[in-house]
C-alpha positions in Angstrom: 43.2 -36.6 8.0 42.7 -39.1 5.5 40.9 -37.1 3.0 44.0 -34.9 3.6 46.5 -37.8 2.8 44.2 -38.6 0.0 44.4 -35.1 -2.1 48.2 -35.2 -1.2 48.6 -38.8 -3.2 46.4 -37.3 -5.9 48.6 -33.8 -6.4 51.7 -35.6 -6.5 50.4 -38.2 -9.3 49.1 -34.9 -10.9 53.0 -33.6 -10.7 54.2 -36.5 -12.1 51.8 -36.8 -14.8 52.1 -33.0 -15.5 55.9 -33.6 -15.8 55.4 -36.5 -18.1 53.1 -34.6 -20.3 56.0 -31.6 -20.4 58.7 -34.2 -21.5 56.5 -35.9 -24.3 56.4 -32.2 -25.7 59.7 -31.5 -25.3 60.7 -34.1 -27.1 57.9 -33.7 -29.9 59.4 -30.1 -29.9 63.5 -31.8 -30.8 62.0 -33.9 -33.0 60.5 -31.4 -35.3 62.8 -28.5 -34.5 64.8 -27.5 -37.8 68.5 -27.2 -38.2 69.5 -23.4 -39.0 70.1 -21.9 -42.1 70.5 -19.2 -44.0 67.7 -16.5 -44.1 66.1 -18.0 -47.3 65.7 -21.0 -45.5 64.5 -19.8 -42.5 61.8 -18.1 -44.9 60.8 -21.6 -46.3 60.2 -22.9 -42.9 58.9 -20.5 -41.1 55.4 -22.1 -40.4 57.5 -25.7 -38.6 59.3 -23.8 -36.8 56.6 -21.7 -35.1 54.9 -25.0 -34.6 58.1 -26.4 -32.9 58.7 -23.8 -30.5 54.6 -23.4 -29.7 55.1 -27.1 -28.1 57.9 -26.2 -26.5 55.6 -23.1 -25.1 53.1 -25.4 -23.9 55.4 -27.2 -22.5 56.5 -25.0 -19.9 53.2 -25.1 -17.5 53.4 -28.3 -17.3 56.7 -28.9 -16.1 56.2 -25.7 -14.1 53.3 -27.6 -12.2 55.3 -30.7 -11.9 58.5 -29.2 -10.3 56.1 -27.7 -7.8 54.8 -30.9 -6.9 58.4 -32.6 -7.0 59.0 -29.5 -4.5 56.2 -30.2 -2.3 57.3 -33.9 -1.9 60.7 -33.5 -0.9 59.9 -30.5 1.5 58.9 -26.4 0.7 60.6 -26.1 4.5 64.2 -27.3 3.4 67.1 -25.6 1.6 67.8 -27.2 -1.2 64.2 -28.1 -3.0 62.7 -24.2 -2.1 66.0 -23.0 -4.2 65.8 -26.0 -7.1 62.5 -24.5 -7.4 63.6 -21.1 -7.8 66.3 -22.0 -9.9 64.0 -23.9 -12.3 61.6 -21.0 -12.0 64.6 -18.8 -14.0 64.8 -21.9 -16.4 61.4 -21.7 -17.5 61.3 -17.8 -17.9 64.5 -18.2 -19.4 63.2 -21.2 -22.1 60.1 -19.1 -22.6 61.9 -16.1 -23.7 64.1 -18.0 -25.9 61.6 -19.9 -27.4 59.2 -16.9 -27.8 61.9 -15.0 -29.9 63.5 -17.2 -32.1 60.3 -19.4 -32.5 57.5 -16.9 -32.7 58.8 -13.2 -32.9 61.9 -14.0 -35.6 59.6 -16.4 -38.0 56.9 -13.5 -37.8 59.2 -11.2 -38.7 61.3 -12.7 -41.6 58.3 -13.3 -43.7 57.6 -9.7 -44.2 60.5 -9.9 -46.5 59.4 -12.9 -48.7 59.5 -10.6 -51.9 62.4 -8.5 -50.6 65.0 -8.1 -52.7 68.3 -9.6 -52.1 70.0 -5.9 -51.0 66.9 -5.7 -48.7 67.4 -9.2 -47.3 70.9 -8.8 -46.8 70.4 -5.5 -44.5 68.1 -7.4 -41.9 71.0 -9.7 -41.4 72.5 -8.2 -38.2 69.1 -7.7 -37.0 68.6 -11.8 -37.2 72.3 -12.1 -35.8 71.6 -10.1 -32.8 68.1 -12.1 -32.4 70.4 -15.5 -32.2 72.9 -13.8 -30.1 70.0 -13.2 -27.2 68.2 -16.6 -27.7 71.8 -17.8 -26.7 72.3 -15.9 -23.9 69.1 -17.5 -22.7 69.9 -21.0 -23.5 72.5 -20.0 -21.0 70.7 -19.0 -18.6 68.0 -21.5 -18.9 71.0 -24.6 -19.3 73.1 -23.2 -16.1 69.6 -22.6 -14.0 68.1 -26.2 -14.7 71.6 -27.8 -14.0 71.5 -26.2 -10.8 68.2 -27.5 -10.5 69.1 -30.6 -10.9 72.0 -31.1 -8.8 69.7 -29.4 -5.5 67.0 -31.9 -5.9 69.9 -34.9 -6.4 70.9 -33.9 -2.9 68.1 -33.6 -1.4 66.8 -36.5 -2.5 70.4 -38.3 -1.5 69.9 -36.9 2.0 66.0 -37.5 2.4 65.3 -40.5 0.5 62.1 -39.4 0.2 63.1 -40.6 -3.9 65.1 -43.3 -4.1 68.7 -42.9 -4.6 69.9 -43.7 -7.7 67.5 -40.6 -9.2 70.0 -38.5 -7.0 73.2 -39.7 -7.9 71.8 -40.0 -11.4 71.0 -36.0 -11.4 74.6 -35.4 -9.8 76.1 -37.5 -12.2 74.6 -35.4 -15.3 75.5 -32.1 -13.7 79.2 -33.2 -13.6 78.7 -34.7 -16.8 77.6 -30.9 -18.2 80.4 -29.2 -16.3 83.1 -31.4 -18.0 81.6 -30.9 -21.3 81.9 -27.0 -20.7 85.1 -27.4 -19.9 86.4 -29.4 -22.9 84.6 -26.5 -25.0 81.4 -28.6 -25.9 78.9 -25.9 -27.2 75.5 -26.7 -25.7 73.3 -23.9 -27.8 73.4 -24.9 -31.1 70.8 -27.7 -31.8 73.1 -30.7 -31.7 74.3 -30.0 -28.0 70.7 -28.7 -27.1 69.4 -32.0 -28.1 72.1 -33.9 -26.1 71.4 -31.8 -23.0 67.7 -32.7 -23.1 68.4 -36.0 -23.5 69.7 -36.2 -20.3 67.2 -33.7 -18.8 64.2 -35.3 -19.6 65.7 -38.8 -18.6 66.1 -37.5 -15.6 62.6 -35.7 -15.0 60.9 -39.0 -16.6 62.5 -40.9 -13.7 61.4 -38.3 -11.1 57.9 -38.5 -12.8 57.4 -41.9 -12.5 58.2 -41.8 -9.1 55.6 -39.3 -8.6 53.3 -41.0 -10.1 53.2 -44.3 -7.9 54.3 -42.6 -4.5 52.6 -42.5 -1.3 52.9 -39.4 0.8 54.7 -40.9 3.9 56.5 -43.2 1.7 61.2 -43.5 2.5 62.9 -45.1 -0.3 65.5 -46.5 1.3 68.7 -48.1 -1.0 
């Protein structure tokens, strides 16, 4: 039994340093990621915006591994953190799509036409406008999915206390916060309003890390 206790302490400080590690790259990924541009543009920086949305790649396992473990903590027999988990499951897949596209597929694509002509480059056009139009659809998917995410873990967690509290009303607070945004017509996929939504996404997931990090497996926050 307490080897058993032991390897659970060691997984969830795994979790949360798995979800740590996904944030830093996250963030590394905003930091670097380009504003648009036209398709000469994209053409000059093809090469940091492949490296961009690579982190953002290797990002994803990590966090994938983390939620799990956030998951695990809060209960894989309850409601609400078996369906966070799926929800964040269709994040990821989401994110990984999007990123895959317009970071690896459109870059690799565009610089066939380096030398093109400016008839020639002017006829991919629509194809690059339909590219951005299904990398938003995904940011969709991937922004509703992790706000759901969110707000199922913040109730759990309100409920349990296995967390303590304030990281639940803080993750309820941030999906409100997102829903009113919507609603005054704030656009979340262009890179602005992604960066604002990730800012609040990885504060919360860095408070859930640390959490992880220093908890004990019986341990009740009580608030």
């Amino acid at each position: 039994m307490p080897n058993q206790i032991k390897m659970k302490m060691s997984f969830e400080k795994s979790a949360g340093i798995a979800l740590i590690a996904g944030t830093v790259l996250l963030v590394l990924t905003m930091v670097l990621h380009p504003s648009g541009g036209s398709l000469a543009y994209l053409l000059k920086i093809a090469k940091i915006i492949i490296i961009s949305h690579s982190i953002a790649l290797l990002a994803l396992p990590f966090l994938a591994v983390g939620f799990w473990g956030l998951t695990k903590k809060m209960g894989t027999d309850s409601f609400f953190p078996v369906t966070a988990f799926s929800m964040v499951s269709f994040a990821l897949i989401a994110g990984m799509i999007a990123a895959a596209m317009n970071g690896l597929a459109l870059p690799f694509y565009i610089q066939d036409y380096k030398q093109a002509s400016p008839n020639v480059i002017e006829s991919i056009k629509p194809i690059v406008k339909n590219n951005l139009a299904i990398n938003h659809a995904f940011d969709f998917i991937f922004i509703g999915a992790m706000c759901l995410a969110v707000l199922f873990w913040s109730i759990e967690i309100i409920l349990t206390r296995k967390m303590p509290v304030w990281i639940g009303f803080l993750g309820m607070a941030l999906f409100v916060l997102a829903i009113a945004m919507l609603a005054f017509g704030f656009v979340f996929v262009n890179l602005h309003g992604f960066r604002i939504f990730l800012l609040g996404t990885v504060i919360w997931i860095a408070s859930v890390a640390m959490v992880l990090v220093r908890s004990d497996k019986d341990e009740t926050f009580q608030q």
